[in-house]
GUVEXMAR-839121 format. One record per residue (C-alpha): x, z, y. Coordinates in steps of 0.5 Angstrom, whole numbers, plus 500, padded with zeros to 3 digits. Last residue first. Example, Ala and Ser with C-alpha at 12.3 -4.5 7.8 and 13.67 -1.06 7.14 Angstrom:
% residues 2
527514498;525516491;
This chain:
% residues 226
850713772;845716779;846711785;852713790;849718795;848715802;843710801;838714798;838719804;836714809;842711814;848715815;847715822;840714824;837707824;835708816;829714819;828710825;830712832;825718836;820713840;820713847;816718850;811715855;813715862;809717868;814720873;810724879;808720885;805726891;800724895;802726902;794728906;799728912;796734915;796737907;804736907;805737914;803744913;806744908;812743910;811747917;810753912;817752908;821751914;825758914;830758919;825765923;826768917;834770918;837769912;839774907;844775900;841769896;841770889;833768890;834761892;832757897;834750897;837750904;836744908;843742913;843738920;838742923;836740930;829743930;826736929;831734924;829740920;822738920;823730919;828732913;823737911;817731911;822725908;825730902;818732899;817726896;823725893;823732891;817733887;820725884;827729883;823735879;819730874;825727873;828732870;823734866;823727863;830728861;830735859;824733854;828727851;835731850;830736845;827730842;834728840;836734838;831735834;832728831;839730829;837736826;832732821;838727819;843735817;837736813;835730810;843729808;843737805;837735801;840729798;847733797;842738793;839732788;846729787;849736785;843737781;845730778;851732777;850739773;846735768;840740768;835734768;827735770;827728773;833724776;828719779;823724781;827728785;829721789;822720790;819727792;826727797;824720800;817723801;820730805;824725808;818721810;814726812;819730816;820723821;812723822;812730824;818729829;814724832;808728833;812734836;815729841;808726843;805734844;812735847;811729852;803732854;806739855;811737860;806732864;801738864;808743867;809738871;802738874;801744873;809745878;805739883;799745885;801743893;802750894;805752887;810746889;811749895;812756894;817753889;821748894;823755898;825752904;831754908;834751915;841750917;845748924;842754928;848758925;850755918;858757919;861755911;867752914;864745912;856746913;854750907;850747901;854750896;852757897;845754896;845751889;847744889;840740886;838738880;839741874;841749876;837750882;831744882;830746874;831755876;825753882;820750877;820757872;822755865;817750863;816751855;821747852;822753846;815749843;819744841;815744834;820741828;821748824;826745819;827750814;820750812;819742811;826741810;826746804;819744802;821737800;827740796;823745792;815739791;810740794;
């Protein structure tokens, strides 16, 4: 392969494998929900008012965090395929390009040849980027479909202990008294009413074409070789 292709190639890693599932209870604490502290009655005096249920247990319980993580593993298998795609044709254009201004040592041509490169380079970047931004979305409504779903059963269970308020449990907790903890009775009633959980099933949108992203090909955004 030729030394500006096989820049992209070795200098633009494309696997998204930094998108692995971080822990599920992190996603609904940072991404999705308030955390706990801010989910106090006004005047922050929880009583009997708050319950706590701890969405992880519940979710590794129900086995909803492997079919997140599954869809998860599945989207960035897509993404990856597309980011494999796009590299190939740069690194085609790059080959092309090169070929075009031949085995020159006229300094401009040089020039020429390394702002094609840095063009790829910085187009390659983008798409990251953009794959990246992609896998986090789907993620993200992976969780608020968990949640949706949950959301109902807690709410008939706090409502019935006259609780106004449903905690998120989160580790940086400080204490709570276990006996406002409802994440056994929300199991429970998960499995006694046989709820079946409806997780996003979307496909990955395609990742834009390389003369649709800003700048257009790397031919077109250098002038043509005198």
């Amino acid at each position: 392969m030729h030394g500006r292709a096989a820049d992209i190639r070795s200098n633009g890693e494309t696997n998204l494998h930094t998108l692995n599932m971080s822990r599920l209870v992190a996603v609904l604490l940072s991404a999705v929900v308030m955390s706990g502290c801010d989910q106090f009655p006004a005047g922050g005096n929880a009583n009997a008012t708050t319950v706590v249920v701890d969405l992880e247990a519940v979710a590794k319980v129900t086995g909803q965090d492997t079919v997140i993580e599954q869809k998860m593993t599945t989207m960035r298998e897509e993404l990856n395929i597309q980011l494999n795609d796009f590299i190939a044709d740069l690194e085609q254009q790059l080959v092309e390009a090169q070929a075009e201004l031949g085995d020159s040592s006229d300094e401009a041509a040089q020039q020429r040849l390394q702002e094609i490169a840095a063009q790829a380079q910085q187009q390659l970047a983008q798409q990251r980027t953009l794959a990246q931004q992609k896998a986090q979305q789907y993620q993200t409504g992976l969780v608020l479909d968990f949640r949706k779903t949950l959301e109902p059963v807690a709410a008939k269970i706090a409502s019935a202990r006259g609780a106004s308020v449903i905690l998120i449990y989160d580790p940086m907790m400080f204490w709570f008294d276990p006996s406002i903890d409802i994440t056994d009775k929300v199991i429970g009633a998960l499995r006694d009413q046989s709820v079946e959980f409806s997780l996003s099933d979307i496909e990955p949108q395609p990742t834009a074409e390389i003369n649709e992203t800003p700048g257009g090909s790397v031919e077109e955004a250098l002038p043509a070789a005198e």
